[in-house]
C-alpha positions as semicolon CSV with decimal commas, in nm:
position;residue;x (nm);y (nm);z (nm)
1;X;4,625;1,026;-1,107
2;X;4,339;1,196;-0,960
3;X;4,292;0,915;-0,748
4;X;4,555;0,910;-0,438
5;X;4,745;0,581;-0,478
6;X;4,703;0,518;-0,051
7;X;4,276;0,491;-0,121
8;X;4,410;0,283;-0,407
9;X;4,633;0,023;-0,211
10;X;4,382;-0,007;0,038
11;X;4,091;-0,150;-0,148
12;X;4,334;-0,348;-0,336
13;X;4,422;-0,517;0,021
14;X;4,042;-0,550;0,118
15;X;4,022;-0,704;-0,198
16;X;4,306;-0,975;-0,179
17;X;4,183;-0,993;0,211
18;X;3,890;-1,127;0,042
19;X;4,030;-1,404;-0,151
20;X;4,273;-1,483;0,106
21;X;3,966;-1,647;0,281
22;X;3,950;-1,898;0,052
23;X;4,277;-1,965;-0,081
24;X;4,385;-2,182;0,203
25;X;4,682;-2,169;0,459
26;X;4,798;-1,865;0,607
27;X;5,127;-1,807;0,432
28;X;4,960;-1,859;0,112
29;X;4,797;-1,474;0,190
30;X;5,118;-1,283;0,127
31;X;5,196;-1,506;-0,154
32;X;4,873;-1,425;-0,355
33;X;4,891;-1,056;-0,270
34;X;5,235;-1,056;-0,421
35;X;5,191;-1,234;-0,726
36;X;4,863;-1,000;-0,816
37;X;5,026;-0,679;-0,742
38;X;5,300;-0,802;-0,974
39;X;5,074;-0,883;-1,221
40;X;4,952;-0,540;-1,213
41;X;5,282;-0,372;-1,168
42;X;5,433;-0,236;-1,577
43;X;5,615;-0,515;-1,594
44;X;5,747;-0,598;-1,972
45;X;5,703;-0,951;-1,896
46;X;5,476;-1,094;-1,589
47;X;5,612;-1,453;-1,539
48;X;5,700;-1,581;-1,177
49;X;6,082;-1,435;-1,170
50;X;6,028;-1,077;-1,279
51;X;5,717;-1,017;-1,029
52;X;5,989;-1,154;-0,742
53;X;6,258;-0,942;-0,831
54;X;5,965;-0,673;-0,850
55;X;5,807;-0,754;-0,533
56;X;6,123;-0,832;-0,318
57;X;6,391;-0,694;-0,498
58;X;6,655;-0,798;-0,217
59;X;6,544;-1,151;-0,206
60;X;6,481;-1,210;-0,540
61;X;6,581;-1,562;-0,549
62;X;6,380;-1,693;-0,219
63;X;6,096;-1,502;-0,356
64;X;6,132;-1,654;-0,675
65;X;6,108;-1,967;-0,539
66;X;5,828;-1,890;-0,293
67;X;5,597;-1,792;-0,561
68;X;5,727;-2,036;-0,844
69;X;5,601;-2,304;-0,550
70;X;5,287;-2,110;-0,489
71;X;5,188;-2,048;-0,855
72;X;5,294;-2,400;-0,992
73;X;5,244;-2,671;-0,706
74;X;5,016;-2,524;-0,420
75;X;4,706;-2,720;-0,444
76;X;4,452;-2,444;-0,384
77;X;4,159;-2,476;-0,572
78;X;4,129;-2,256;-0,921
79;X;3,747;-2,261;-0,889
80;X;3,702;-2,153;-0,519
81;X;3,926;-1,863;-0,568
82;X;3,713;-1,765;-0,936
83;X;3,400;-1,770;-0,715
84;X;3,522;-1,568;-0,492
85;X;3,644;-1,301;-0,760
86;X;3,317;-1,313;-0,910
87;X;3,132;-1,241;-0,559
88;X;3,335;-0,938;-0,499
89;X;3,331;-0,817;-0,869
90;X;2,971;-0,917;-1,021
91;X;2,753;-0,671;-0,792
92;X;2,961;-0,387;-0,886
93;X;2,884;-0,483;-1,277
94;X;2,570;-0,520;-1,169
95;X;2,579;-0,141;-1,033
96;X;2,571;-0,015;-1,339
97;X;2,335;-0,254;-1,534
98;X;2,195;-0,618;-1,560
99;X;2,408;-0,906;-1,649
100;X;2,273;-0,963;-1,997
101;X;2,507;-1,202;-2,162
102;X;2,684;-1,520;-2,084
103;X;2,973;-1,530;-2,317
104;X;3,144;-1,842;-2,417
105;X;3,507;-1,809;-2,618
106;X;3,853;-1,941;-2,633
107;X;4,207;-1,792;-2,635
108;X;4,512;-1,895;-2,816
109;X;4,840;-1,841;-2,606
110;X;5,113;-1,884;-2,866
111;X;5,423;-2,112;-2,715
112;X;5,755;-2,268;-2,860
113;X;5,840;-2,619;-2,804
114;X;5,656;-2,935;-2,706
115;X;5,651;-2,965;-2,346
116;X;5,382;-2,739;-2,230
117;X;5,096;-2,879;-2,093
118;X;4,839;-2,922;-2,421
119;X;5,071;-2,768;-2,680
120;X;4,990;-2,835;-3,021
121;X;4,952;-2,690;-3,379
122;X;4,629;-2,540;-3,382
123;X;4,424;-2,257;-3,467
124;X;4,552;-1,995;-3,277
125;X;4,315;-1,650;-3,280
126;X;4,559;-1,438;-3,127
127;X;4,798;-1,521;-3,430
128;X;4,482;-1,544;-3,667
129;X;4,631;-1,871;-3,810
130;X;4,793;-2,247;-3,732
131;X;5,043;-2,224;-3,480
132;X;5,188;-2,393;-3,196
133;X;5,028;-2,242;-2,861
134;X;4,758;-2,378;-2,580
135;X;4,382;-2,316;-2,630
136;X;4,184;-2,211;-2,309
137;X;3,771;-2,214;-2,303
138;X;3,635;-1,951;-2,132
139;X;3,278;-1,837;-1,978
140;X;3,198;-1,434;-1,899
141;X;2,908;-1,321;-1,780
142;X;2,846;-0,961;-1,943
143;X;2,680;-0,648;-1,881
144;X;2,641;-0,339;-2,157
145;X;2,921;-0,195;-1,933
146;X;3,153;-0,465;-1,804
147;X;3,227;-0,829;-1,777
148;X;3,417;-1,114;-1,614
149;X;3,562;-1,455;-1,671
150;X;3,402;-1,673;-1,431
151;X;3,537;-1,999;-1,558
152;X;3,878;-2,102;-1,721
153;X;4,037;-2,443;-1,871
154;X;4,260;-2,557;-2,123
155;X;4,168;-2,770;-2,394
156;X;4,372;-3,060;-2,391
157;X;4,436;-3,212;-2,749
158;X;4,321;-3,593;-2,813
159;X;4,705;-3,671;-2,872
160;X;4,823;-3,492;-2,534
161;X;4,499;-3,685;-2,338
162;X;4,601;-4,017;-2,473
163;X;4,954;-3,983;-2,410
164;X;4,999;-4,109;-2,053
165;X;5,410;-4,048;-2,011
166;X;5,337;-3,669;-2,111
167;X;4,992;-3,642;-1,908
168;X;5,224;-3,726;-1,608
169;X;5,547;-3,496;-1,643
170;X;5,251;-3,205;-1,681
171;X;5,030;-3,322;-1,354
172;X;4,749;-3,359;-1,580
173;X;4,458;-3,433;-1,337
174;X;4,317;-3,823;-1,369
175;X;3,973;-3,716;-1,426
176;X;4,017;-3,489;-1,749
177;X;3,980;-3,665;-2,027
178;X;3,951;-3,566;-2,394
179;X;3,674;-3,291;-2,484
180;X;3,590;-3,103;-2,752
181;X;3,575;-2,739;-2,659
182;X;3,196;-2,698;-2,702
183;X;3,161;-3,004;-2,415
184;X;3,437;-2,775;-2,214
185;X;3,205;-2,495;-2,258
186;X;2,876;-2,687;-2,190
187;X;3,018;-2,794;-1,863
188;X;3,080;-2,423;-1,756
189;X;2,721;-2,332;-1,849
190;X;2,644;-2,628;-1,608
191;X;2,853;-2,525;-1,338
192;X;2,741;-2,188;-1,385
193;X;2,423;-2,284;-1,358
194;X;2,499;-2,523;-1,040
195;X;2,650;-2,215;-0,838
196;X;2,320;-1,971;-0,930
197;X;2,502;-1,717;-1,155
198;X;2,299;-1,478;-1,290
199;X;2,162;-1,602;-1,625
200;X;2,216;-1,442;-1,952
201;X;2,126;-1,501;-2,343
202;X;2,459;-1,725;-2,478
203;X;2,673;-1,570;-2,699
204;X;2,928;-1,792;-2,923
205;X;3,118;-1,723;-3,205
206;X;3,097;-1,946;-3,529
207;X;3,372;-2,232;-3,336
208;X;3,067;-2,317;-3,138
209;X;2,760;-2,233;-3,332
210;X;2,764;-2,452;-3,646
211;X;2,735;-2,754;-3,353
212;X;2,356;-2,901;-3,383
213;X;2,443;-3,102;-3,040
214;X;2,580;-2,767;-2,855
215;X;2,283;-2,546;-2,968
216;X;2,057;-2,797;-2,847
217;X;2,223;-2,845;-2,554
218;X;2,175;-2,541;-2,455
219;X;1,814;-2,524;-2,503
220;X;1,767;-2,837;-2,308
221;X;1,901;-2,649;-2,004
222;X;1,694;-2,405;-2,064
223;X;1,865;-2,086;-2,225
224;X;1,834;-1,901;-2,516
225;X;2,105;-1,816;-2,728
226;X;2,291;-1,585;-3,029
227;X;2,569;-1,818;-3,210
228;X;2,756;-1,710;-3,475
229;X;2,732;-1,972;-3,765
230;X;2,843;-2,082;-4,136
231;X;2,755;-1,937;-4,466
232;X;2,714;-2,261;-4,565
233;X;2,461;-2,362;-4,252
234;X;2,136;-2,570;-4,424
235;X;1,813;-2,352;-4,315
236;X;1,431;-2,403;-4,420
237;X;1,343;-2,029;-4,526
238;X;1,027;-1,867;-4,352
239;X;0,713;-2,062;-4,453
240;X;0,876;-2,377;-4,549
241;X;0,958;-2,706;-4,363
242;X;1,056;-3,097;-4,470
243;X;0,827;-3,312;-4,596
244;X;0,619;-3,536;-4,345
245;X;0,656;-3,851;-4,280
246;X;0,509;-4,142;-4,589
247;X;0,337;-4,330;-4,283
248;X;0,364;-4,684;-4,342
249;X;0,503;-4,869;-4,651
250;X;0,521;-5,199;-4,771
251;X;0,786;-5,436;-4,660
252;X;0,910;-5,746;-4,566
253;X;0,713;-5,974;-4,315
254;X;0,410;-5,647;-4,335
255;X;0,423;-5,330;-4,335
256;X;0,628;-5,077;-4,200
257;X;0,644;-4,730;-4,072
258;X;0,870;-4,458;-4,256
259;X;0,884;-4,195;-3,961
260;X;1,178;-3,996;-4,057
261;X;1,111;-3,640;-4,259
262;X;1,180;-3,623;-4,619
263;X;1,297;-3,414;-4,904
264;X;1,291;-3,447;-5,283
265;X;1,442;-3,300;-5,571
266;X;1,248;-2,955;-5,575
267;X;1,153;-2,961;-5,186
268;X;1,546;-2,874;-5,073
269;X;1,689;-2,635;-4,765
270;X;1,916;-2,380;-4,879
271;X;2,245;-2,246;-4,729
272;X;2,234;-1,919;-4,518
273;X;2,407;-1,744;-4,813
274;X;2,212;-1,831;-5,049
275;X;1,925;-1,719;-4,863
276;X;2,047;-1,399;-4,808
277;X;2,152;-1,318;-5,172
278;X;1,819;-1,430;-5,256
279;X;1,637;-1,153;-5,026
280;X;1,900;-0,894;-5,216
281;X;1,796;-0,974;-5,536
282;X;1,406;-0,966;-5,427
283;X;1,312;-0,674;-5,243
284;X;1,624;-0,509;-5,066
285;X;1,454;-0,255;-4,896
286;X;1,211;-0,440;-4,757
287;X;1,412;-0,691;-4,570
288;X;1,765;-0,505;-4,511
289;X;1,762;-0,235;-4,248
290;X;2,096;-0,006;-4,108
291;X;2,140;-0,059;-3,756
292;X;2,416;0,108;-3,499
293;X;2,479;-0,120;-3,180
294;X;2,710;0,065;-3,016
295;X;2,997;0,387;-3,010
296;X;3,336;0,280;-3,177
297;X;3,682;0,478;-3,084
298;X;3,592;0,757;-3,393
299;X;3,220;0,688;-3,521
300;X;2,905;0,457;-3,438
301;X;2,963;0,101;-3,549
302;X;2,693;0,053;-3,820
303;X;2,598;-0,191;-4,045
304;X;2,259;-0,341;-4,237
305;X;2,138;-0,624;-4,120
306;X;1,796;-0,860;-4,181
307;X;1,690;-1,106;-3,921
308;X;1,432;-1,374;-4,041
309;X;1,209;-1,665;-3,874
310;X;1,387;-2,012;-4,032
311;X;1,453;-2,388;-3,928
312;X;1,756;-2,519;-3,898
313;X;1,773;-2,800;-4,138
314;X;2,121;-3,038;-4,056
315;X;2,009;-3,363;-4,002
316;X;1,650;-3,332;-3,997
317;X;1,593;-3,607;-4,241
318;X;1,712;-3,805;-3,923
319;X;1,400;-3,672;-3,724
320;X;1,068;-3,729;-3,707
321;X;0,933;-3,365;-3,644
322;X;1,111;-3,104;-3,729
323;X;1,304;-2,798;-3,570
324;X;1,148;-2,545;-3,398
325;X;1,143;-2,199;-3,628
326;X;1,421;-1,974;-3,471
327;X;1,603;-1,619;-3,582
328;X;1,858;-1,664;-3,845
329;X;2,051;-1,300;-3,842
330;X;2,258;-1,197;-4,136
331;X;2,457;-0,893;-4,168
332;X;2,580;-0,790;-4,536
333;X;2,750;-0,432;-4,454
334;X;2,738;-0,183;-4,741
335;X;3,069;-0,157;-4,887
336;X;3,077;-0,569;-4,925
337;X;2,962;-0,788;-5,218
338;X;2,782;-1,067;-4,965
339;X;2,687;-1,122;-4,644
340;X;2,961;-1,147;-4,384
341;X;2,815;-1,293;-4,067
342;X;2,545;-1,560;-3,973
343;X;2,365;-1,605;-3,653
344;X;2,110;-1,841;-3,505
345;X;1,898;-1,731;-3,214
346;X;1,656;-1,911;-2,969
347;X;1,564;-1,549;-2,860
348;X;1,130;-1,479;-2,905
349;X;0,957;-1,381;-3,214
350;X;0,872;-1,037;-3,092
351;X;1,213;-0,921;-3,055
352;X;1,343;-0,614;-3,230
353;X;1,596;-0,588;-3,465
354;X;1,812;-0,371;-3,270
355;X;1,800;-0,562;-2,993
356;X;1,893;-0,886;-3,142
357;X;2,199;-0,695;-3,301
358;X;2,275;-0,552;-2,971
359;X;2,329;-0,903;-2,834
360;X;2,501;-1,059;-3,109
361;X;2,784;-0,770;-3,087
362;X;2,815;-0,789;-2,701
363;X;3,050;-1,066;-2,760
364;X;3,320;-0,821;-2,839
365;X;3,291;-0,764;-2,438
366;X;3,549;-1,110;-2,418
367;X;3,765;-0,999;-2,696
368;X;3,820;-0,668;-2,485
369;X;3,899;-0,877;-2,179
370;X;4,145;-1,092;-2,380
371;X;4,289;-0,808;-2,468
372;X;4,324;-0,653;-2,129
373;X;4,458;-0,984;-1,926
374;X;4,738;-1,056;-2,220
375;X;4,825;-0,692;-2,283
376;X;4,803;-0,572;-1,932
377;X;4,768;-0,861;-1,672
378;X;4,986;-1,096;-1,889
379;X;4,748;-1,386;-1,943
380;X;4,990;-1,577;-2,119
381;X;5,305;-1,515;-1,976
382;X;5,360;-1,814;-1,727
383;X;5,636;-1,987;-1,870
384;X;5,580;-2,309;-1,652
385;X;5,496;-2,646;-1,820
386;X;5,218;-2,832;-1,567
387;X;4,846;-2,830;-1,589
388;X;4,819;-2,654;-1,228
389;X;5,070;-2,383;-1,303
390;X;4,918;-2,342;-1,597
391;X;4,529;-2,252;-1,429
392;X;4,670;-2,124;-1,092
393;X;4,851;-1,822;-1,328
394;X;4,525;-1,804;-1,532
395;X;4,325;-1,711;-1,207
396;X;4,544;-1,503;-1,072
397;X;4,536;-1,286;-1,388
398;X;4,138;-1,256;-1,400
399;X;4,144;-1,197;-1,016
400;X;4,374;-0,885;-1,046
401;X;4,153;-0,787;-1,404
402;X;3,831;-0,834;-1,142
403;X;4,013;-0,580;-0,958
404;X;4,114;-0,356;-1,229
405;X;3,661;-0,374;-1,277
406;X;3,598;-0,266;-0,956
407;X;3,845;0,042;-0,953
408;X;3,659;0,170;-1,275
409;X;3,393;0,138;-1,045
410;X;3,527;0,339;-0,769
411;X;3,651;0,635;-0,987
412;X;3,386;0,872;-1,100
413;X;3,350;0,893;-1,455
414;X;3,503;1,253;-1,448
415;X;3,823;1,112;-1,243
416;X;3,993;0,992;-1,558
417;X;3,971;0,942;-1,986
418;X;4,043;0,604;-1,905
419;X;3,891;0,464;-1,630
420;X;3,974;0,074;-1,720
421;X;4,342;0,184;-1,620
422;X;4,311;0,393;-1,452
423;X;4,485;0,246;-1,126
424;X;4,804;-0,013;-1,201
425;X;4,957;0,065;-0,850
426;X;5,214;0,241;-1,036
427;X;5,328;0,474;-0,775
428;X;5,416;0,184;-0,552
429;X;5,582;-0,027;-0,773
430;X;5,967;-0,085;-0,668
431;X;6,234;-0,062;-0,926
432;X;6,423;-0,377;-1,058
433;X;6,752;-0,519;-0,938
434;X;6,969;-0,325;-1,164
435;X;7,088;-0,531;-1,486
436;X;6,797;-0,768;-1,418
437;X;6,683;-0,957;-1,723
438;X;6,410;-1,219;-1,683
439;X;6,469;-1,525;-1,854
440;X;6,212;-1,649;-2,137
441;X;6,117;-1,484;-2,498
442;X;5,803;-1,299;-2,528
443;X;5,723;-1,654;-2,640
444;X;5,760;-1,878;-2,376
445;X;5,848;-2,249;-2,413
């Protein structure tokens, strides 16, 4: 490494140093700096025993139990600890460019069995289908260069949060209660907004999007947003608008007033899609335009995209005035026979095209981090079974990633091809008890 592995270890100890501060009593110091370096250590599997036989290979058991105690039962707090990553780790992002982006996304964590805290049959992404694993919300705030979970929780199913005999064997907290995932991610943005992160443009994928509620939500506290949506999402095209109000009408006991907007049989929204395929069969030049948003591992990552000025239409016959006009973004890449991708935007009217692109594909920033903390920090690796367990090892993980962020930022572009891993502590690592074999699958129960 062209980086000597003692300038290494010592920012890593400034760094835990740092979050030592705030993780509470004295002995709990060691304990974090043990666990992180293990979860940077090339382990094949980073669950509690392997990082103690890796960390104190001749007291493997005590350690094991030291740090099963510390990761599962020590009641530090998850979000002290995450602010304090994100104080050390945001102004180097911030080095190198503005926070642009607040991402919102979730994670599947695949999982066997039935006892593991908000297990269920879901949609896992990680799988890219149903399967049985735990679903975590996450926040990130973003740069063009970097970015960072700042906020972590676990969805817990309806079934799991109304099931009091399994809510207690997993410690799940009194005060968490059943929420969708876009009120776990609203909550975030509040918090978020509470501690004086930053702000950035919102960026969700098409599991939040589609939601009228969450979209305005989010303009009522004041942010502007890029959410992936539906085909099948009912728009007003540019110009057009539902009908007004009748004003009042004839009724029992007088007359009444009809305040709610209307629609008839030739005055109709149409679906995203539809709008799109009419524009192709119009005037394609005129509306579609090639864009490139960003370098991809062998070419620039291109496609042809239109962006128009629309009104989102769900439930406006419930309302009295209707939407305000926002961006509807479609892109419809060359070698496919429709459009692939819908989003709605709160961003202004002046923007350009390439900007509003540019945003929309930041949000591959989380699925790079996702990436990183399963692949290299093992995200989802804990094999405990509790709710605390389950978010200590969660913030552990995206404190060692912060590190792995602020080592890129120490190495000089030149240093390395891969600056992102650049540093793993590698050198220092200590071998494993010989004919050590963790227990647990690569799918933990």
């Amino acid at each position: 490494m062209a980086l000597a592995a003692g300038a290494s270890g010592a920012r890593f100890a400034t760094y835990m140093a740092g979050l030592g501060e705030v993780i509470g009593r004295a002995g709990r110091s060691a304990q974090l700096n043990e666990y992180c370096a293990g979860l940077l250590m090339p382990l094949e599997r980073k669950s509690v025993e392997p990082i103690a036989a890796m960390t104190a290979p001749a007291h493997c058991s005590a350690k094991h139990q030291s740090l099963l105690h510390f990761v599962g039962n020590s009641p530090w707090s998850d979000e002290v600890v995450l602010a304090k990553v994100r104080e050390q780790v945001v102004p180097a992002i911030e080095r190198h460019g503005p926070i642009r982006a607040w991402i919102i996304d979730d994670t599947g964590l695949p999982k066997k069995g039935n006892h593991s805290v908000g297990v269920k049959r879901q949609y896992c992404g990680q799988l890219g289908k149903k399967a049985n694993c735990q679903v975590a919300v996450s926040l990130s705030v973003a740069s063009d260069t970097a970015s960072l979970p700042v906020a972590y929780r676990l969805f817990l199913p309806k079934d799991w949060a109304e099931d009091g005999e399994r809510r207690a064997k997993a410690g799940v907290p009194d005060d968490i209660n059943f929420q969708t995932k876009g009120e776990i991610a609203l909550d975030q943005i509040k918090a978020a907004q509470a501690a004086g992160i930053t702000p950035g443009v919102v960026l969700a994928d098409a599991g939040y999007g589609p939601s009228t509620p969450f979209r305005s939500s989010l303009t009522d506290l004041g942010l502007t947003y890029i959410v992936g949506v539906l085909s099948n999402i009912s728009v007003w095209p540019p110009g057009t608008a539902p009908l007004p109000p009748t004003g009042p009408t004839p009724g029992r006991g007088g007359r009444r007033a009809n305040i709610r907007l209307r629609r008839d049989e030739s005055h109709q929204p149409l679906s995203a899609k539809e709008l799109a395929l009419s524009l192709e069969a119009a005037h394609w030049a005129a509306h579609w335009h090639e864009v490139t948003w960003r370098e991809g591992t062998n070419a620039p990552l291109t496609s042809r995209f239109t962006a128009l000025r629309v009104r989102p239409a769900g439930g406006d016959h419930k309302r009295s005035t209707p939407r305000d006009v926002e961006w509807l973004l479609i892109e419809w890449p060359e070698d496919e026979a429709e459009p692939t991708k819908f989003w709605l935007s709160t961003l202004p009217d002046d923007i350009e095209l390439q900007e509003l692109v540019d945003l929309a594909k930041l949000r591959w920033r989380i699925e790079r981090d996702y990436q990183d903390l399963k692949q290299e920090i093992g995200l989802g690796h804990y094999e405990g079974r509790g709710w605390r367990g389950f978010h200590h090892h969660a913030t552990l993980a995206i404190a060692a990633y912060g590190f792995l962020i602020l080592e890129a930022d120490a190495i000089p572009p030149s240093a390395t091809d891969n600056r992102r891993h650049a540093t793993r502590l590698r050198s220092k690592a200590p071998q494993l008890p010989k004919g050590f074999k963790p227990r647990g699958a690569a799918i933990a129960a």
